[in-house]
N, C-alpha and C positions, 0 to 999 in steps of 0.2 A: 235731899236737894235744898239747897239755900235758895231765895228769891233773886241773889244774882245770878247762881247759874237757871234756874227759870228765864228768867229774862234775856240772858246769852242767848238761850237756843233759840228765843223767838224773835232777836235780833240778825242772828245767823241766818234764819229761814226766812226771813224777812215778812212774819207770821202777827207784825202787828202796825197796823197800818193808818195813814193819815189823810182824812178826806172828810168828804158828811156822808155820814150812812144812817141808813132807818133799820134799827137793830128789833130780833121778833117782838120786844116788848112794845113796839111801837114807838120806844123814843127815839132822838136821832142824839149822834155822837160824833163828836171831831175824831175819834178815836175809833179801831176795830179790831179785834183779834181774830184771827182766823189760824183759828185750830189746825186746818185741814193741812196747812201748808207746814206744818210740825208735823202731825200723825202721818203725813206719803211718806217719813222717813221710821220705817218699823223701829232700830235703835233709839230714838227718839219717842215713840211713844210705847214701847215698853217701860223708859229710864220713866215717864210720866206717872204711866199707869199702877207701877212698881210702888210707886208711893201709896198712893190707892190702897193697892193689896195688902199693902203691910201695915197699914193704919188701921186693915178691919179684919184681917187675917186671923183674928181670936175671937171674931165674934161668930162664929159658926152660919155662915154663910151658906145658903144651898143653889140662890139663884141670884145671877146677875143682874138688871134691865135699867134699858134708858131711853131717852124718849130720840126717835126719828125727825130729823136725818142726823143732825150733825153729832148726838152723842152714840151711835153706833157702833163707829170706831174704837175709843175710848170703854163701853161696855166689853165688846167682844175679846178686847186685848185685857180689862182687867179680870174678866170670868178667866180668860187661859191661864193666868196669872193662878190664880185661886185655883183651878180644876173646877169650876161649877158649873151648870147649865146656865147659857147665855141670851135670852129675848131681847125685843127691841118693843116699844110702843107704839102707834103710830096713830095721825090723825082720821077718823072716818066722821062727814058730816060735820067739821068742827069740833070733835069731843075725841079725848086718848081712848083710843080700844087695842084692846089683844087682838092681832089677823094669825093668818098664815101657819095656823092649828097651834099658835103658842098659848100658853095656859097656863096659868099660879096654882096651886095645891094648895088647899086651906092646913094654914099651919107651917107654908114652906117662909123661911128668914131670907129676907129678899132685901139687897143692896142697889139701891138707884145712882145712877151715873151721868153724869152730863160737862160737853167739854167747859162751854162756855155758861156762866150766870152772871144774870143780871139782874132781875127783879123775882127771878125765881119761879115765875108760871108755871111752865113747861113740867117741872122737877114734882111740884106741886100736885099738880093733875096726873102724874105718874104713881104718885105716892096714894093718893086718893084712888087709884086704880088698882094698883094692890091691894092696895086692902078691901076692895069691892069684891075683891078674887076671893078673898078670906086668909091672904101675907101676911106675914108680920115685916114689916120697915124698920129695919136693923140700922140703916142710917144711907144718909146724901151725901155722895163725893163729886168733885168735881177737878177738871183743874185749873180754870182760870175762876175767880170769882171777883166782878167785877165792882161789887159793892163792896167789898171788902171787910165782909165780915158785916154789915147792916141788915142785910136780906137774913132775918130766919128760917127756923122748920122746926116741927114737933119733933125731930128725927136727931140724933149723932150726925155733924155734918163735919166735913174735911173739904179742902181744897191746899191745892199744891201752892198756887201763885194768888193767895189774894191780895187784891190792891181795889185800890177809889179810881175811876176816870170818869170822866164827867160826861151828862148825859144831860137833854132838854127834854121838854116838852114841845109837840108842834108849835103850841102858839107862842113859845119864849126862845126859842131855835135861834141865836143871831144868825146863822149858817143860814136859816131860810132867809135871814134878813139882807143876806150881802148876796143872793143869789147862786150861790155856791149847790152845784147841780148835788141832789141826793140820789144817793146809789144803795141800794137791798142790795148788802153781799151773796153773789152767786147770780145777782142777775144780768148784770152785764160781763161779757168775756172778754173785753180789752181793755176796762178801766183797770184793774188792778196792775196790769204791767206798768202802768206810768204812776203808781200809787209808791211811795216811798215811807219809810221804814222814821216813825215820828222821832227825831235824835231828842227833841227839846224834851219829851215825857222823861226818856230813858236818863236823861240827866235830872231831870226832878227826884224817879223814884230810887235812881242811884248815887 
């Protein structure tokens, strides 16, 4: 998949979006990608995940996992992809734990997944959790990466669409400066209907 048709589909789905939002890392961004609005369409996030699978298809693969909520999707479809057992992370207390009687085998090669990166946390504390299991971390896929290739990892890492969009800090945010209301994607359920599809980015990266 090329980074144009990347960008088609998330222009089609209207899967990236333009507002101020406060992304998990805690920066805010004029810019959002949401995944979620690609992955409701299954053709669409096999053709994603398909990438995934085939990038680490030789590395002997036994287990899938990604960290809860939003790389779940994306995990679950590139384990079916691979045929491997498929987990998910999740937060308890503030810190990733294994729930829901899921569990690493010391010694299993374990592929971490996530849709969206941006500073890499998340992916991070996954990885670090593996290996508390006793894993070995084969490598980090993703498929938007929003640092574009800046955000490391001791790991093999892939991503389908990487690219740079621009991200503040609270206190440098001109978006807090001009009043411009900030929105946690997912927590409101009627701003995204009036949220439009940023043309001016897609003409920069295209």
């Amino acid at each position: 998949m090329t980074q144009k048709e990347a960008i088609d589909i998330f222009k089609k789905t209207e899967a990236l979006l333009e507002g101020h939002f406060l992304l998990t890392s805690g920066l805010h961004s004029p810019n959002y990608f949401q995944c979620a609005k690609v992955l409701q369409y299954p053709d669409y996030a096999e053709k994603f995940c398909r990438e995934i699978a085939q990038h680490f298809k030789d590395q002997q693969v036994d287990c899938v996992i990604s960290p809860a909520i939003g790389g779940i999707v994306v995990g679950q479809e590139t384990g079916r992809l691979l045929k491997k057992k498929t987990i998910f992370a999740e937060r308890q207390d503030g810190e990733m734990t294994l729930r829901r009687g899921f569990e690493i085998k010391k010694g299993e090669r374990v592929l971490t997944v996530e849709d969206v990166v941006t500073t890499g946390g998340s992916i991070k504390e996954v990885i670090n959790l593996v290996r508390q299991w006793g894993g070995i971390v084969v490598g980090a896929a993703f498929i938007v990466d929003r640092s574009a290739g800046k955000v490391t990892f001791d790991v093999p890492t892939f991503s389908v669409l990487p690219m740079e969009v621009i991200t503040y800090t609270k206190d440098l945010c001109p978006l807090c400066k001009t009043n411009i209301p900030l929105v946690k994607p997912g927590s409101r359920k009627s701003s995204y209907n009036s949220l439009k599809t940023n043309h001016n980015l897609f003409c920069l990266i295209l």
